[in-house]
C-alpha positions in Angstrom: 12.6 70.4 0.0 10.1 67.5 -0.1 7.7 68.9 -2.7 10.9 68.7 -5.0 10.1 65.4 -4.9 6.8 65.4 -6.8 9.3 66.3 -9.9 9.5 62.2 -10.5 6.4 61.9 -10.2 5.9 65.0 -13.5 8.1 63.0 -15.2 6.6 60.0 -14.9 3.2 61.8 -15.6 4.7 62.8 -18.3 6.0 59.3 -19.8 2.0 58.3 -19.3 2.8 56.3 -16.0 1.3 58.5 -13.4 -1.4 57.3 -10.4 -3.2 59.7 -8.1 -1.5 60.1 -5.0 -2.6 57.3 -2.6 -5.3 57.5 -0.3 -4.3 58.8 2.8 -5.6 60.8 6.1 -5.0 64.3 6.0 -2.3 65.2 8.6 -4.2 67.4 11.5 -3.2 70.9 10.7 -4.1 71.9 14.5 -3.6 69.6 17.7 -6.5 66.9 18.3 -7.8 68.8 21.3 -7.9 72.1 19.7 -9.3 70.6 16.2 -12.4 69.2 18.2 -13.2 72.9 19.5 -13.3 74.1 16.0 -16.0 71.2 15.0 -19.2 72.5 13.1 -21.6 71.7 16.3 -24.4 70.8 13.7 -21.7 68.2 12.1 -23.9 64.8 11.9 -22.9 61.6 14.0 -22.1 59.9 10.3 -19.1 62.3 10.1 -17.4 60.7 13.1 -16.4 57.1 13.7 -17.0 55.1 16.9 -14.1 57.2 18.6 -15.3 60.5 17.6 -12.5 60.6 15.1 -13.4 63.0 11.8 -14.1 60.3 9.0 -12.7 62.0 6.5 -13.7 61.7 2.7 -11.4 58.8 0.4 -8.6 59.8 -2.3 -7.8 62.9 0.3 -10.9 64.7 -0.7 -11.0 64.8 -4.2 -14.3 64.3 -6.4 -12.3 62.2 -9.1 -9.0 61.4 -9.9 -6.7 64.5 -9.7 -4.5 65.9 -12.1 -0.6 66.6 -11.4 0.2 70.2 -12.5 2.4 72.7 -12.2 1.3 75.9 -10.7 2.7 79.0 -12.0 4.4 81.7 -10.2 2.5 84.5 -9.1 -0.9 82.0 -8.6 -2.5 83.4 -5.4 -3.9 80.3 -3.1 -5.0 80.2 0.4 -5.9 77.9 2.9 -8.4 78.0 6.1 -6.2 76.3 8.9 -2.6 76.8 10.5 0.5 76.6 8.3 1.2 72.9 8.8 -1.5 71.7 6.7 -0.8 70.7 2.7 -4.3 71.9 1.1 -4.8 75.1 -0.6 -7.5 76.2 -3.0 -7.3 79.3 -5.5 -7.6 82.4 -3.8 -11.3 83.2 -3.3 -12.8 79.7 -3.6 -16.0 79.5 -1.0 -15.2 78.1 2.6 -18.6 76.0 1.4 -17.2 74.3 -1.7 -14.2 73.0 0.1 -16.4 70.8 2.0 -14.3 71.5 5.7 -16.0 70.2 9.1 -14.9 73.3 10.8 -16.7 76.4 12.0 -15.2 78.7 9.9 -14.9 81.4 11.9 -12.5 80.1 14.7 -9.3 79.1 11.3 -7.1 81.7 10.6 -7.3 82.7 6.8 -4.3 83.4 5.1 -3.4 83.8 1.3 -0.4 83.2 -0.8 1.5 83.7 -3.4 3.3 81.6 -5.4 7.2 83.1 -6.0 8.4 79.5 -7.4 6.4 77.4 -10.1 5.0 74.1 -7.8 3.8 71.2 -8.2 0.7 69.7 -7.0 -2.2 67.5 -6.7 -5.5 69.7 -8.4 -8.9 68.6 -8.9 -12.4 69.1 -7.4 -13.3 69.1 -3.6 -15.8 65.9 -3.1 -18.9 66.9 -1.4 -18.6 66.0 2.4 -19.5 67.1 5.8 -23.3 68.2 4.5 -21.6 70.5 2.3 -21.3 71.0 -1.6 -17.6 71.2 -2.5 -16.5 71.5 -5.9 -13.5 74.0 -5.2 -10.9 73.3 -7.1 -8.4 72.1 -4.5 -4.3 72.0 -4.4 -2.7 69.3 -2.4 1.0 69.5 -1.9 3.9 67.1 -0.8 4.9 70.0 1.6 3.0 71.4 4.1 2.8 75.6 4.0 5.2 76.0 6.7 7.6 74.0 4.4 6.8 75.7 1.2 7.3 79.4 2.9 10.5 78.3 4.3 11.6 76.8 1.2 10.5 80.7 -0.5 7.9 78.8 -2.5 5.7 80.6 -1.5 5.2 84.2 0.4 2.6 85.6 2.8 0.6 88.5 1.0 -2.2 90.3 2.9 -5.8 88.8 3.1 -8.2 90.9 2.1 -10.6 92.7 4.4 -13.9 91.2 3.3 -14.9 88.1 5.6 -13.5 84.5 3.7 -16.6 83.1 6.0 -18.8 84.9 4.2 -19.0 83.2 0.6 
C-alpha cells in the first residue's frame, strides 16, 4: 500500500514542511516498443532526444508547483493509458489539455471511482507536445493497478461518447 505512504508527506504538509514531489520520468505505462506505435506521427523532432526517447516535460508535467490533497471518496478520475501508469485527471478533462504525445485513439480509456479518500499530487498539466494542457492533473505514489487492488479505487463504466473527441 505504497500510496499510504504519501500520509508523511500530509503531515508534513501540514506542519508547513512540504516540497513538490521531485522531478522524475514518468514510468512507461505501456512497453517501449508498443509506446512508440502509439506516437502522434505529427509529434516534432524537439519532442524526442538524440535516441528517439520521449523528452518528457520537468516537475512530471506540472505547470507550477503542485499541491498535496486529499481526494474524496466518490471523485470520478480517469486516465488514457494501461493500468500501470500513476496519472489521472478528473473525469472528463480533454485528451488536449493533458498535453499527451499519444494518438489518442489507439489508449484504452477507463474511469474511476474513488471508494477510499487518496492522496495525491494536483495541479495543472504544463503545455507540451504542441498541445495546450491545463487539465487539472492527479499524480499518485501508486500506480492504478495498485490502487484497484488495494480497493482504492473501482472500475465504473466509461461513457459511450468518444474521450478523443474533446
Amino acid at each position: 500500500m505504497r500510496h499510504l505512504a504519501r500520509l508523511s508527506l500530509v503531515l508534513l504538509t501540514l506542519a508547513g514542511c512540504a516540497a513538490a514531489p521531485a522531478a522524475q520520468s514518468p514510468p512507461p505505462s505501456t512497453p517501449a516498443a508498443s509506446q512508440a506505435s502509439t506516437l502522434r506521427p505529427d509529434l516534432a523532432q524537439q519532442w524526442r532526444d538524440p535516441s528517439g526517447n520521449i523528452r518528457w516535460p520537468a516537475h512530471d508535467g506540472f505547470a507550477a508547483t503542485p499541491v498535496l490533497m486529499v481526494l474524496p471518496p466518490g471523485l470520478l478520475i480517469d486516465r488514457f493509458g494501461s493500468d500501470y501508469g500513476r496519472f489521472f485527471s478528473p473525469k472528463g478533462a480533454s485528451f488536449a489539455a493533458r498535453a499527451l504525445p499519444y494518438v489518442c485513439a489507439s489508449l484504452v480509456y477507463r474511469v474511476y471511482k474513488l471508494d477510499q479518500p487518496l492522496i495525491a499530487w494536483t495541479g495543472a498539466a504544463a503545455p507540451w507536445f504542441d498541445q495546450p494542457g491545463g487539465a487539472t492533473q492527479i499524480e499518485t505514489d501508486a500506480t492504478a493497478a495498485q490502487l484497484l487492488a488495494d480497493r482504492v479505487i473501482e472500475p465504473v463504466a466509461a461513457p459511450d461518447a468518444n474521450p478523443c473527441g474533446k
